[in-house]
Structure formats: structure tokens, C-alpha cells
C-alpha positions in Angstrom: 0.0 0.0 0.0 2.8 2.4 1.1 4.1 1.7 -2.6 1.2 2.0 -4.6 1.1 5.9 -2.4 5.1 6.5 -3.5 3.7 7.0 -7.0 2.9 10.7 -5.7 5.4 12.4 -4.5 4.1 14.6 -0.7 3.7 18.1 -1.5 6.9 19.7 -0.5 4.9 22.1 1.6 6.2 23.0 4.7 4.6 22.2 7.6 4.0 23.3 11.7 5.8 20.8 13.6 3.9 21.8 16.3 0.9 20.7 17.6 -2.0 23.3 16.4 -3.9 24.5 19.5 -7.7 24.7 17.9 -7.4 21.1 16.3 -5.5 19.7 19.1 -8.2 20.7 21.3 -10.7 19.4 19.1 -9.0 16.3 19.0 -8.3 15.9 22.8 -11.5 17.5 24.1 -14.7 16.2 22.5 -16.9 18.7 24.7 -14.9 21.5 23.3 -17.1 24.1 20.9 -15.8 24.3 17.6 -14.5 28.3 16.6 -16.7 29.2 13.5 -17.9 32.4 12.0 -21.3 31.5 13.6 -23.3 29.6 16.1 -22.0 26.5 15.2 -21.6 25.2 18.6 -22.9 21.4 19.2 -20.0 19.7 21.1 -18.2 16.3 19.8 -19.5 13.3 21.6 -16.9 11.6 24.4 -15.1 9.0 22.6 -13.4 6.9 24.7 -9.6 6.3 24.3 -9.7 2.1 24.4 -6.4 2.0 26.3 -8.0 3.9 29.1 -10.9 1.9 29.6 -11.9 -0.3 32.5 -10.6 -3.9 32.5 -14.0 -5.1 33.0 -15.1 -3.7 29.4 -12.3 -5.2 27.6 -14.0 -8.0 26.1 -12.5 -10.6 23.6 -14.3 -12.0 20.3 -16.8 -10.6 18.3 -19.6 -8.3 19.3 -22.0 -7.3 16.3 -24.2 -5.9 18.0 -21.8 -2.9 17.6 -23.6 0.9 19.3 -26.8 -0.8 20.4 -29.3 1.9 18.9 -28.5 1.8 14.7 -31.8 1.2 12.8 -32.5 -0.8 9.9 -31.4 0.8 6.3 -34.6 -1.2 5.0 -37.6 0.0 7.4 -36.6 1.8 10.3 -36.2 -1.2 13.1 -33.8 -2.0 15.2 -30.9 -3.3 13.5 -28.9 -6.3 14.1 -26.1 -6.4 12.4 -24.2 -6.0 9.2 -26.8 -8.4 6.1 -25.8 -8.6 3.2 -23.6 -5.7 2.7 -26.4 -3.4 4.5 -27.0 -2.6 8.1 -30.6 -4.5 8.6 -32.9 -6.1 11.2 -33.5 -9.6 11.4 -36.9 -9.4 9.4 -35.3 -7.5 6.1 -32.5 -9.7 6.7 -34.8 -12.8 6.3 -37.0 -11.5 3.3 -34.3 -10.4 1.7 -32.5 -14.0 1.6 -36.3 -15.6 1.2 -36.7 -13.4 -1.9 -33.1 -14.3 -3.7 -33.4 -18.2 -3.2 -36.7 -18.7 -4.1 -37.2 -15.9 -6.5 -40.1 -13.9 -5.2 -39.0 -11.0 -7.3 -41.7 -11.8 -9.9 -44.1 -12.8 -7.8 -44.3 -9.9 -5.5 -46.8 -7.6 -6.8 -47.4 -4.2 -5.5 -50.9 -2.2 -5.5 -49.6 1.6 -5.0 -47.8 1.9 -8.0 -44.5 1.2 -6.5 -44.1 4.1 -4.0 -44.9 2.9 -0.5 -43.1 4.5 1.5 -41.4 1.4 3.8 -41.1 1.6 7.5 -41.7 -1.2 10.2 -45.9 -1.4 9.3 -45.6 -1.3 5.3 -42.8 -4.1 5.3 -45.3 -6.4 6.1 -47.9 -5.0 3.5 -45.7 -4.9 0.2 -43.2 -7.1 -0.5 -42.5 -5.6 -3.5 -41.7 -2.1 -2.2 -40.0 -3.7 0.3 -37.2 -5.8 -1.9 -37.1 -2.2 -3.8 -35.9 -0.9 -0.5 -33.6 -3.5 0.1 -31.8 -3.2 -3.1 -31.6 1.1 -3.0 -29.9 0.5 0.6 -27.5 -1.3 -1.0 -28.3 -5.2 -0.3 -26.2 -7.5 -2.7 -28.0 -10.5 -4.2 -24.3 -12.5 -4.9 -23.7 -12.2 -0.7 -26.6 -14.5 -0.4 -25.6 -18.2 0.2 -27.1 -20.9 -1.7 -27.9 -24.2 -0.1 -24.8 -25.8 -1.4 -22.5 -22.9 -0.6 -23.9 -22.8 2.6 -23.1 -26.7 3.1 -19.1 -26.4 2.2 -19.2 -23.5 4.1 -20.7 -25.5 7.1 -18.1 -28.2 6.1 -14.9 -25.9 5.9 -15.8 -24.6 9.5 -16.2 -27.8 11.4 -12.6 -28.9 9.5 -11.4 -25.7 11.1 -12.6 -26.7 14.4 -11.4 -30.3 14.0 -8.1 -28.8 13.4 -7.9 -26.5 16.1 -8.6 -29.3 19.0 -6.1 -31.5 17.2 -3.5 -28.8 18.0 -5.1 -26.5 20.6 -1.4 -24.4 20.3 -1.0 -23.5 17.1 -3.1 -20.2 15.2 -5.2 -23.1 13.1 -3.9 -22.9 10.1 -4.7 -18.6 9.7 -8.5 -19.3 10.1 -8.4 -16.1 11.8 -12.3 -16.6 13.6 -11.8 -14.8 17.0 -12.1 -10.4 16.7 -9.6 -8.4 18.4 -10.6 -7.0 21.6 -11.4 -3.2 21.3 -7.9 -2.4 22.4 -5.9 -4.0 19.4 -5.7 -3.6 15.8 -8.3 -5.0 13.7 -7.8 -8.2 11.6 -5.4 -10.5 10.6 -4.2 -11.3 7.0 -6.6 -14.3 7.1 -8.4 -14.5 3.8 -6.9 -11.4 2.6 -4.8 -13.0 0.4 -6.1 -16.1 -0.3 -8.3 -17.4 -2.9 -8.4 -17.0 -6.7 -8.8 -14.2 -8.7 -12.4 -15.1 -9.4 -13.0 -15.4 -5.5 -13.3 -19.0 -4.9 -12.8 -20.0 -1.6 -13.0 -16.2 -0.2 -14.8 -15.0 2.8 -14.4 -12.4 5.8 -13.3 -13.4 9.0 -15.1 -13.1 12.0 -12.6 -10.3 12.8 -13.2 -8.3 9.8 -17.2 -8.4 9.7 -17.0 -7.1 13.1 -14.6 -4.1 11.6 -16.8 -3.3 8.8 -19.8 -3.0 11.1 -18.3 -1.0 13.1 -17.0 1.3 10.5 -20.6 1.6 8.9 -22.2 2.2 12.2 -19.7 4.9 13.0 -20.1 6.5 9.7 -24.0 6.5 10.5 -23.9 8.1 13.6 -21.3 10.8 12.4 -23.9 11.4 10.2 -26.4 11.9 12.6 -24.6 14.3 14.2 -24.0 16.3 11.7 -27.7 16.4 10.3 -28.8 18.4 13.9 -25.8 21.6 12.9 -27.8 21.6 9.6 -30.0 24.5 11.2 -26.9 26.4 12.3 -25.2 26.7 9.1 -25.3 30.2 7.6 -28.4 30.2 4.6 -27.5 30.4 1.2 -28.7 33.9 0.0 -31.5 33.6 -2.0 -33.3 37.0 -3.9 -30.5 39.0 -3.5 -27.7 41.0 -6.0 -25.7 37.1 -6.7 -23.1 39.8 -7.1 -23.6 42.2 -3.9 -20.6 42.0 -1.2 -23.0 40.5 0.9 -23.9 37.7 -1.1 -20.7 37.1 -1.6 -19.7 36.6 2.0 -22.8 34.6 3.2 -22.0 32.3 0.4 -18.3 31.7 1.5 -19.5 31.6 5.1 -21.9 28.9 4.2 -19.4 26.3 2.8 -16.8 27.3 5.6 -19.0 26.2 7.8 -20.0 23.0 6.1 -16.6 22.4 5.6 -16.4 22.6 9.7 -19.2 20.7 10.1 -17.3 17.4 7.7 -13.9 18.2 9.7 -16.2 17.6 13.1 -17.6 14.4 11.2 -14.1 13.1 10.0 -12.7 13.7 13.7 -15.4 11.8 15.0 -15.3 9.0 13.3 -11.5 8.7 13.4 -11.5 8.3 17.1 -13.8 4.9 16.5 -12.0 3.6 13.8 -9.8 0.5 15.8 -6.1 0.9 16.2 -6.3 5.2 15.6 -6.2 6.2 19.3 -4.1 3.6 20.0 -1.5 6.1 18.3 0.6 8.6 20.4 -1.7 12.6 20.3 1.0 14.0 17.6 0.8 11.3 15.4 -3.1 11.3 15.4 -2.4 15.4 14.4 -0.4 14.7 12.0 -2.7 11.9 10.2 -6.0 14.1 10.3 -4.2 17.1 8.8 -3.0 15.6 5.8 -6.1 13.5 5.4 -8.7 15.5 6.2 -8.7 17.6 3.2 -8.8 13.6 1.1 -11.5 12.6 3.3 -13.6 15.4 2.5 -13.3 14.8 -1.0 -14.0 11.2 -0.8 -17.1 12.0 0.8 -17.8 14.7 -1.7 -17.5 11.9 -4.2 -20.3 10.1 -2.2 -23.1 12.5 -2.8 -22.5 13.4 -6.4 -25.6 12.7 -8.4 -24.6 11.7 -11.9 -28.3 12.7 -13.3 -28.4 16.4 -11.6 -24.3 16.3 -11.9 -25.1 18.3 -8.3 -23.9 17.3 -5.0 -25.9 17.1 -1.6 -24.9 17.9 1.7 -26.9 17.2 4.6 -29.5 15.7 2.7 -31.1 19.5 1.7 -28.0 21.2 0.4 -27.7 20.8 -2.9 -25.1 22.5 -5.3 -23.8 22.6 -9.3 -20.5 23.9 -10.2 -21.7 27.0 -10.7 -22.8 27.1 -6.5 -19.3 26.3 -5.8 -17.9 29.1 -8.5 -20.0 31.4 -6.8 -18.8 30.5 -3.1 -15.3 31.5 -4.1 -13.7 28.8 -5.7 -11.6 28.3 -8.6 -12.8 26.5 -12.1 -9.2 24.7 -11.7 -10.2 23.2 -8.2 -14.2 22.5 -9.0 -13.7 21.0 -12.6 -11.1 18.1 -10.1 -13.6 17.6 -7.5 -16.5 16.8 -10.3 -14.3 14.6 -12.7 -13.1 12.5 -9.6 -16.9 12.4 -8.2 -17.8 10.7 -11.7 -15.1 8.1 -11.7 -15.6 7.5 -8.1 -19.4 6.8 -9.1 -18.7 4.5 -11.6 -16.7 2.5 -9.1 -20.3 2.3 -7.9 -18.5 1.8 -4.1 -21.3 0.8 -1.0 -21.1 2.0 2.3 -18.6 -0.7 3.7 -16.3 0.4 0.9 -16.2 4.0 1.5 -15.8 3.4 4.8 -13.1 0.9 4.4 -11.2 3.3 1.8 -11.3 5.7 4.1 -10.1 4.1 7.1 -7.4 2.8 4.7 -7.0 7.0 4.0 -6.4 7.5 7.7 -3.5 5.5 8.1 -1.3 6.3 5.4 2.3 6.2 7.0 4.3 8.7 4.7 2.3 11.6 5.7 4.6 14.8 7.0 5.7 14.7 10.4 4.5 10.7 11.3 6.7 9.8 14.2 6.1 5.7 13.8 4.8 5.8 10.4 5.9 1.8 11.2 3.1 1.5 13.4 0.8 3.4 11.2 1.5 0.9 8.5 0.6 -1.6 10.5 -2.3 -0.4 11.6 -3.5 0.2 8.1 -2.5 -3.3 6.7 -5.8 -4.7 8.3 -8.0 -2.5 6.7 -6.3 -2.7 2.7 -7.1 -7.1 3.6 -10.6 -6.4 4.8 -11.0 -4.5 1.2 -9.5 -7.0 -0.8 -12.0 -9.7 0.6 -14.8 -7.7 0.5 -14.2 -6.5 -3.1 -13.2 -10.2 -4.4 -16.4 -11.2 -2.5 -18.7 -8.7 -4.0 -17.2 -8.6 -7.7 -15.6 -11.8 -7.9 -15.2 -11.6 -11.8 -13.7 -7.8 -11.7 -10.1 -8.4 -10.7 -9.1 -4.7 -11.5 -11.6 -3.3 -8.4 -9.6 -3.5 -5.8 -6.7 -1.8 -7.2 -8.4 1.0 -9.2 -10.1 1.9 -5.7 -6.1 2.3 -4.2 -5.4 3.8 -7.1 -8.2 6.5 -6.3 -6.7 7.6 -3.2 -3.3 8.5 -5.6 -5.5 10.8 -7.4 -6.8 12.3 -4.0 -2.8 13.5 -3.2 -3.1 15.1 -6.5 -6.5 16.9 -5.6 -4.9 17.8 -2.4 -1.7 19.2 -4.3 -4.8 21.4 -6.3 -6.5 22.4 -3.1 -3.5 24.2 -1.3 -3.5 26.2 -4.7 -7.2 26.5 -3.9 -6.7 27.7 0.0 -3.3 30.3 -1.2 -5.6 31.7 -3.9 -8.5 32.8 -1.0 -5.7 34.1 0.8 -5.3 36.7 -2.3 -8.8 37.6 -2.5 -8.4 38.7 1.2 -10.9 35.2 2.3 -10.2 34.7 5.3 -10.9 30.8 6.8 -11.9 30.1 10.5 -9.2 29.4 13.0 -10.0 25.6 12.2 -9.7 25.3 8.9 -6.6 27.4 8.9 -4.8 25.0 11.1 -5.3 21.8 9.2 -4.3 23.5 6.2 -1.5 25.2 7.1 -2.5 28.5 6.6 -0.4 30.9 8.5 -1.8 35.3 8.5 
């Protein structure tokens, strides 16, 4: 992975050795408000540092049932886990295997014209809308068992078991079936590596389900989170001179503060990924400030809607190139952002994928001032396994997935080169950037 990286030279840019006080803060004190050109003051959720836990919490082996509170992707219920590619309750989980084997698909009929809107009551009342549902969440019909697989796969574990008790000392061959506890790194090469190119013979360990989950769910609740600073956010002028001072300002101000609003999100959900606080407070700095910017464009990427060629944050902001022209930005940094949200979409990436990519994003060892970028490798080196399964899983015939999605994060260094040209050019037009945003990127009055 570190190789594949090597292909784009770091940006010779110079930067703080020291620790910036706003982020650091951020990063140490989840209570703390964030600085912002307005009211946007909802404090971080405590995260918990794993290391500092009680002993009585530390427990060993899997635990799916992740946060406790995530709902179904399908119809609102509780959810139990990770189905099928989708966070789901047991009763989408269930229908949605019922309708792949035996092929209700045809049979399911609906009598509202294909529009109901699903929640806990209509799943019961139409099927039809209901597989619909499962499908837009993302639900894969190729991660559904058949009988037979589900036989060999039955088979292959008790063999794994058999060989386990006949030598209780050794790791078992790399099955790899027990989770780390929450205080060590994620994974294990098991099944990373192994297999075909077609994906014979591939499937996620125990340890790596559990990762993905938790992932997801963390992404999901960052999300949250961000949805109640929606109302905060300075509006986008509407009715006014598009070319008054005014106009001008509220419109930068507006996606300064969204940008705050993702740099909360990505902080948030780098404290939950496994193995990050495990990492000493400067290195932790040093990885969110060089990948914050590559995160933010990955998650850009995610809301691009190839039909509208617009992209929506917080579900009711919606903007074309022409929004972002008239925010303050430059055709050389928008025209980027758009071409790399179109590849990224043909990709077609799900939500395990993103987040996966991302995590992978985080720990990237040859970022500037890394004090054990050794550690940080190894750190990452579960994550870039977990997405080789999962991709050789999902698209067993499409060989080239898994490394045109590393390949992606190349292009992101180059999109991060642009943006410091994006950032220096504000600076001329006398734009000036909230104390946050200035610290990540470097940007010193």
C-alpha cells in the first residue's frame, strides 16, 4: 500500500511541527465548541480512548451488535447487524434471503404503483416495495448463500474446528475466527490473500465483519450528528444581487461552515476507527491534517448525483459547479472535484467500501511529520485485507476493483496538491478561513 502511495510524491509544503492549539483541542477534548464564523456550537461526543478503559469492558471476540441503537437501512427497526452488505434487522434480513433463493422478485406484486413508503408497518404489506428498499440500501443478491455454498461453508468450519482441537497451540492454520478486543488492531491477513482471482474459496473473518460494522455504524452516527448543525449553518442567499458584497460573504461563510461541520464528522469518526487512538496525540495530528482535506473529497464523491451532476450535503443542500464558482472557488479546483466524483461513481462503491477506503486513507504512513509511520502501517495493513475480501467477495469476476479503488486515493494526493492552490488563492482575495480550517491547512496570516 505504502508503494502504490510512492507513486505521488508529498507536497513539499512545509509544515508546523507543532501541535495546532484549535485542532489539538478538538481532537483531545470532544466537549470542546468548535470556533466558526457563527453559532455552530454542538459539542463532539466523548469518545473513549480504548487503552484507558476499564478492565471489566475489555471483552475478547466478536460483538455485532456494535452501538446498540442503529436502525435498519430497509424500514426503520432496530438493526442487528451488518446483512448482506447493508445494516438491517433480522426481518429484512430474512426476506431479503427468502426473496433471492426462491425468487419472489416476480411474484411480488405491488398495488400503489410502486411508491410505499417502507417503514416497520408497510414491510409487512408490500413485498415488492420492500425488496425495492432492500436493493436502493445497497443489499447485494451475490452475498446470499445458496444451499450448497452454505453446506461447504458449514463443512470448511467444522474442518477448522477439527483442526484447532487436534492442535489447541497453534493459530489453526490462519482461520483467523476470533475479533480483536477493542484495544488492538483490527484483523489478521486471514483470507486477505487467499483465494483465486475469481474469489473461490474467499470469505471475511469473523474479525473483519466485526470491523466493517463498526465502521458503517460509526459512519452513520457521524452522520447523525452532523444532520442536527444543519439548522446552524449560515443560509445560502436567496433573492438578492448574486453579485452584492454581501452575497458574496454569506455564500463563502456557508461552505466554511460545512466544511467545519465534515472536519467535526471526519474527527469523530476517526476516534472509532480500531487501532487510531491507540496512536501517540502527535501522530493522530499529523494523520487528520494531511487527510482531512482527502477525506472530505471522498465524501464529496459520495453525494455526487450523476443525473443532476449536483452534490448534496446534509441531505437539503444541494449545489452545481456554478454554487461552488460562486462561493469563491476556482474552475481549476471545482472541474477536479467533479471529474473525480464521476469516476468514483462509476466505481459504484457501498457504504462498507467507502468506509473501508477511508479508514485505509487515515492510516497512510508517509504523511509529513509521522513519528512511527511503522506502526501506522501496521495499523492500516488490516484494513487494505478487509478490502481486498470484501471487493473479491462482492465482484468476484472484476479483478481490477480492488486496485483501481487504491489507485483512487493517488488521485486524491493530486486533488490535495490542487486544493493548497485553492486555499493560497483565498488568501489573495483577502478570504479569510476560521481558526480551524486554517490550522489543518496550514494557513499561517
Amino acid at each position: 500500500m505504502r508503494d502504490v502511495l510512492k507513486l505521488y510524491a508529498p507536497s513539499n509544503h512545509k509544515r508546523s511541527p507543532f501541535s495546532p492549539p484549535v485542532f489539538c483541542r478538538l481532537l483531545r477534548d470532544p466537549t470542546m465548541s468548535t470556533p466558526t464564523t457563527s453559532s455552530l456550537d454542538t459539542p463532539l461526543p466523548v469518545i473513549p480512548d480504548p487503552a484507558e478503559e476499564p478492565e471489566r469492558k475489555r471483552k475478547k471476540g466478536p460483538a455485532p451488535k456494535m452501538l446498540g441503537h442503529e436502525l435498519c437501512r430497509v424500514c426503520g427497526d432496530k438493526a442487528s447487524g451488518f446483512h448482506y452488505n447493508v445494516l438491517s434487522c433480522e426481518g429484512c434480513k430474512g426476506f431479503f434471503r427468502r426473496s433471492v433463493v426462491r425468487g419472489g422478485a416476480g411474484r411480488y406484486a405491488c398495488r400503489g404503483g410502486g411508491t410505499c413508503q417502507m417503514d416497520a408497518f408497510m414491510r409487512r404489506k408490500c413485498q415488492q416495495c420492500r425488496l425495492r428498499k432492500c436493493k436502493e440500501a445497497g443489499m447485494r443478491e451475490q452475498c446470499v448463500l445458496s444451499e450448497e455454498q452454505i453446506r461447504k461453508k458449514k463443512i470448511r468450519k467444522q474442518q477448522q474446528q477439527q483442526q484447532q482441537q487436534s492442535s489447541p497451540g497453534a493459530l489453526g492454520g490462519g482461520s483467523g475466527s476470533s475479533a480483536p478486543g477493542p484495544g488492538a488492531s483490527p484483523g489478521g491477513s486471514e483470507g486477505g490473500g487467499q483465494g483465486s482471482g475469481d474469489g473461490e474459496g474467499v470469505q471475511l473473518t469473523a474479525a473483519q465483519e466485526l470491523m466493517i460494522q463498526q465502521l458503517v455504524a460509526a459512519q452513520l452516527q457521524c452522520n447523525k450528528r452532523s444532520f442536527s448543525d444543519q439548522p446552524k449553518v449560515t443560509p445560502w442567499p436567496l433573492g438578492a444581487d448574486p453579485q452584492s458584497r454581501d452575497a458574496r460573504q454569506q455564500r463563502f461563510a456557508h461552505f466554511t461552515e460545512l466544511a467545519i461541520i465534515s472536519v467535526q464528522e471526519i474527527v469523530d469518526f476517526a476516534k472509532q476507527v480500531p487501532g487510531f487512538l491507540q496512536l501517540g496525540r502527535e501522530d493522530q495530528i499529523a494523520l487528520l491534517k494531511a487527510s482531512t482535506i482527502e477525506i472530505m473529497l471522498l465524501e464529496t464523491a459520495r453525494r455526487y448525483n450523476h443525473e443532476t451532476e449536483c452534490i448534496t450535503f446534509l441531505k437539503d443542500f444541494t449545489y452545481s459547479k456554478d454554487d461552488f464558482h460562486r462561493a469563491g472557488l476556482q474552475v481549476e479546483f471545482i472541474n477536479p472535484i467533479f471529474e473525480f466524483s464521476r469516476a468514483m461513481r462509476r466505481l459504484g462503491l457501498d457504504d462498507a467500501e467507502y468506509a473501508l477506503l477511508i479508514a485505509i486513507n487515515i492510516f497512510s504512513a508517509d504523511r509529513p511529520n509521522v513519528q512511527e509511520p511503522g506502526r501506522v502501517e501496521a495499523l492500516q495493513q488490516p484494513y487494505v485485507e478487509a478490502l481486498l475480501s470484501y471487493t473479491r467477495i462482492k465482484r468476484p469476476q472484476d479483478q481490477l476493483r480492488f486496485p483501481r479503488m487504491l489507485m483512487k486515493l493517488v488521485s486524491l494526493r493530486t486533488l490535495s496538491s490542487v486544493h493548497s492552490e485553492q486555499v493560497f488563492a483565498l488568501r489573495l482575495q483577502d478570504k479569510k478561513l476560521p481558526p480551524l480550517l486554517s490550522e489543518i491547512w496550514d494557513v499561517h496570516e
